[in-house]
C-alpha angles and dihedrals in degrees: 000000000000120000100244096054090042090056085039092056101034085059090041084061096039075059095055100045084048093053086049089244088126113035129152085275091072113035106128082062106046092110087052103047084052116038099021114027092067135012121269097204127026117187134036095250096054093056097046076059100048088051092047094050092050083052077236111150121216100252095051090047085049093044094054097047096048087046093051097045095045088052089050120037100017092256142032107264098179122117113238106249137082108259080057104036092050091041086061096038089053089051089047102053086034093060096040082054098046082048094046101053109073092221116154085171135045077232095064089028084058095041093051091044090055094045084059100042089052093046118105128237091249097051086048095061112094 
């Protein structure tokens, strides 16, 4: 996952803890409540941006979609546009930061996303 989407979603569920949508009472569903429940990204031109943003080409967005969901469910499902294709991008690389993060409290959860968004790009690099 790039840098910059892994500091944007780390501050969208920041938001969300902020707002009370993920709490102890739901952690088993964090990833859920932020990546599933809603769309990330509404219109076409949002989500060129947000490629374009992410420096992602069309082809390598489509690529990892199609690759996690034949992995994980036999066959690619998405539909091909960008509204789709980001939406799933964004669940995908949502759900690979909530799991990467050992949180067993919105409290540790929050202190590890912070700790993400401050970082700097070089600190980051690994």
């Amino acid at each position: 996952m790039k840098i910059s989407i892994k500091k944007e979603l780390a501050q969208y569920i920041l938001d969300k803890i902020s707002d009370g949508v993920i709490d102890n009472s739901n952690k088993g569903d964090w990833h859920y409540y932020c990546f599933n429940e809603d769309l990330y990204i509404f219109y076409r031109s949002m989500a060129l941006e947000w490629l374009k943003r992410h420096d992602i080409g069309a082809f390598e967005a489509i690529d990892t979609v199609r690759e996690y969901e034949v992995d994980n469910f036999g066959k690619m499902h998405t539909e091909i546009n960008p509204e789709s294709i980001v939406n799933v991008l964004v669940y995908i690389y949502g759900e690979e930061l909530i799991y990467s993060i050992e949180a067993d409290t919105v409290y540790q959860l929050e202190t590890e996303l912070k700790e993400i968004v401050s970082e700097t790009n070089f600190n980051l690099i690994k």
